[in-house]
C-alpha positions as CSV (number, residue, x, y, z in Angstrom):
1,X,0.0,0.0,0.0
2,X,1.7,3.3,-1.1
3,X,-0.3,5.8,1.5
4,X,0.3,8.9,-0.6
5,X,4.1,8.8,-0.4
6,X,6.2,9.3,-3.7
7,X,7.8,5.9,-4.7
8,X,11.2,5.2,-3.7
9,X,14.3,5.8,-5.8
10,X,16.4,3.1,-6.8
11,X,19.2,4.0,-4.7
12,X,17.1,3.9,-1.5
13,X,16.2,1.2,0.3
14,X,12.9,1.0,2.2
15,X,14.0,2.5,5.4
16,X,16.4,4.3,3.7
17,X,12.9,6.0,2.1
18,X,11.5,6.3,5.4
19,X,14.3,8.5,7.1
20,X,14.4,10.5,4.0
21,X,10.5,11.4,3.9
22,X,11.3,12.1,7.9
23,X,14.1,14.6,7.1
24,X,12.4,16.5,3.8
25,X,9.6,17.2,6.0
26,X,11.7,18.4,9.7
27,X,14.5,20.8,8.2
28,X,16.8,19.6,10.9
29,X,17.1,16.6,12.6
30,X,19.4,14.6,14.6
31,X,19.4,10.6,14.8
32,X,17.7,10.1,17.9
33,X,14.8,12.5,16.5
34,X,14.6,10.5,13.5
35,X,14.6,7.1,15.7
36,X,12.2,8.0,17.6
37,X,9.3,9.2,15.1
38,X,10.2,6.4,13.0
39,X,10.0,3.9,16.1
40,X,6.5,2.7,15.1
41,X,7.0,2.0,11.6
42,X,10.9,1.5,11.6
43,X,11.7,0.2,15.6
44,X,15.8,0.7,15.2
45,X,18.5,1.1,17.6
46,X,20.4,4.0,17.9
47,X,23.5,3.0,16.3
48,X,21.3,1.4,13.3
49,X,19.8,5.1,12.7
50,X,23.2,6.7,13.0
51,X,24.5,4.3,10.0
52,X,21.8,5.1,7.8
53,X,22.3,8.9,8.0
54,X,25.8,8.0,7.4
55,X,24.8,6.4,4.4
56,X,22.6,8.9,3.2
57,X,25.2,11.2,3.1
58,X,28.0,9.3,1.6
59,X,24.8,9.0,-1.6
60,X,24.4,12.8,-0.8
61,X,20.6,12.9,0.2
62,X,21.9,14.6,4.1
63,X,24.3,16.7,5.1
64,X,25.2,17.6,9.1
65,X,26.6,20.1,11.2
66,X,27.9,19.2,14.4
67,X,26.3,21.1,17.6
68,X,28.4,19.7,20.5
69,X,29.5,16.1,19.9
70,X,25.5,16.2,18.6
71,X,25.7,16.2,14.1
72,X,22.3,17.6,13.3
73,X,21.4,16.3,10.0
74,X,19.6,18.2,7.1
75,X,18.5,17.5,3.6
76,X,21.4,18.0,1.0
77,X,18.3,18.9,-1.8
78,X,14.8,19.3,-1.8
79,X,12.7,16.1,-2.8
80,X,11.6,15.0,-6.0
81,X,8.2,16.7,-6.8
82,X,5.4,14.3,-5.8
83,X,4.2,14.5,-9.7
84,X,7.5,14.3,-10.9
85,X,7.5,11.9,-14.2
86,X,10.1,8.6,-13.4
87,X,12.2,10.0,-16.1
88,X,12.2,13.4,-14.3
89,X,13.4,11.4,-10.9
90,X,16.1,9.8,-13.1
91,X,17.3,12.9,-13.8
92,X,17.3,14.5,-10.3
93,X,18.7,11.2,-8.8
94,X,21.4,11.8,-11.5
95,X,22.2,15.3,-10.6
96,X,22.3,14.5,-6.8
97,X,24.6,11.4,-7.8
98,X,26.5,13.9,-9.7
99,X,27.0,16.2,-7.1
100,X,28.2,14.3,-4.4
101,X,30.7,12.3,-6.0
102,X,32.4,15.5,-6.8
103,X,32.3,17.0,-3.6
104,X,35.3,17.7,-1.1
105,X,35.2,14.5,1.4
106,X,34.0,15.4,4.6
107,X,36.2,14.0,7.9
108,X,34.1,12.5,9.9
């Protein structure tokens, strides 16, 4: 059942998707935020959260700034339109691919 939400793109897994939809709709966020209002749907632990943020980022769909020893995570681009064709998300996904595989690397 899709419940209004815009399919997933290729590169994304399923709660990949999940955090995503989370952080396109709270400008910034930090992991624990993220667990804990995706607890109900996705139930992970804490460490689990923090390695898919990690992931997103190294695909470039987050970025973070660090508050503290807290990173606070936002979204690196806005989402794909919700009416967006599946060639049109090709193409974002492409640009976004683009992008962050010629960034500077970030030390983490």
């Amino acid at each position: 059942m899709n419940r209004g939400k815009r399919p997933a793109p290729k590169s994304l897994g399923a709660a990949e998707q999940a955090v995503m939809d989370y952080v396109w709709s709270h400008p910034k966020v930090t992991a624990d935020q993220c667990r804990e209002a995706l607890q109900a749907t996705w139930p992970m632990k804490e460490s689990t959260m923090r390695t898919v943020l990690r992931r997103l980022e190294a695909k470039g769909y987050v970025s973070h700034a660090v508050d503290g020893r807290t990173y606070v995570y936002s979204a690196a681009e806005a989402p794909p339109p919700d009416d967006a064709t599946p060639q049109q998300e090709a193409v974002w996904r492409a640009t976004l691919h683009a992008a962050s595989t010629h960034a500077a690397p970030v030390n983490a």
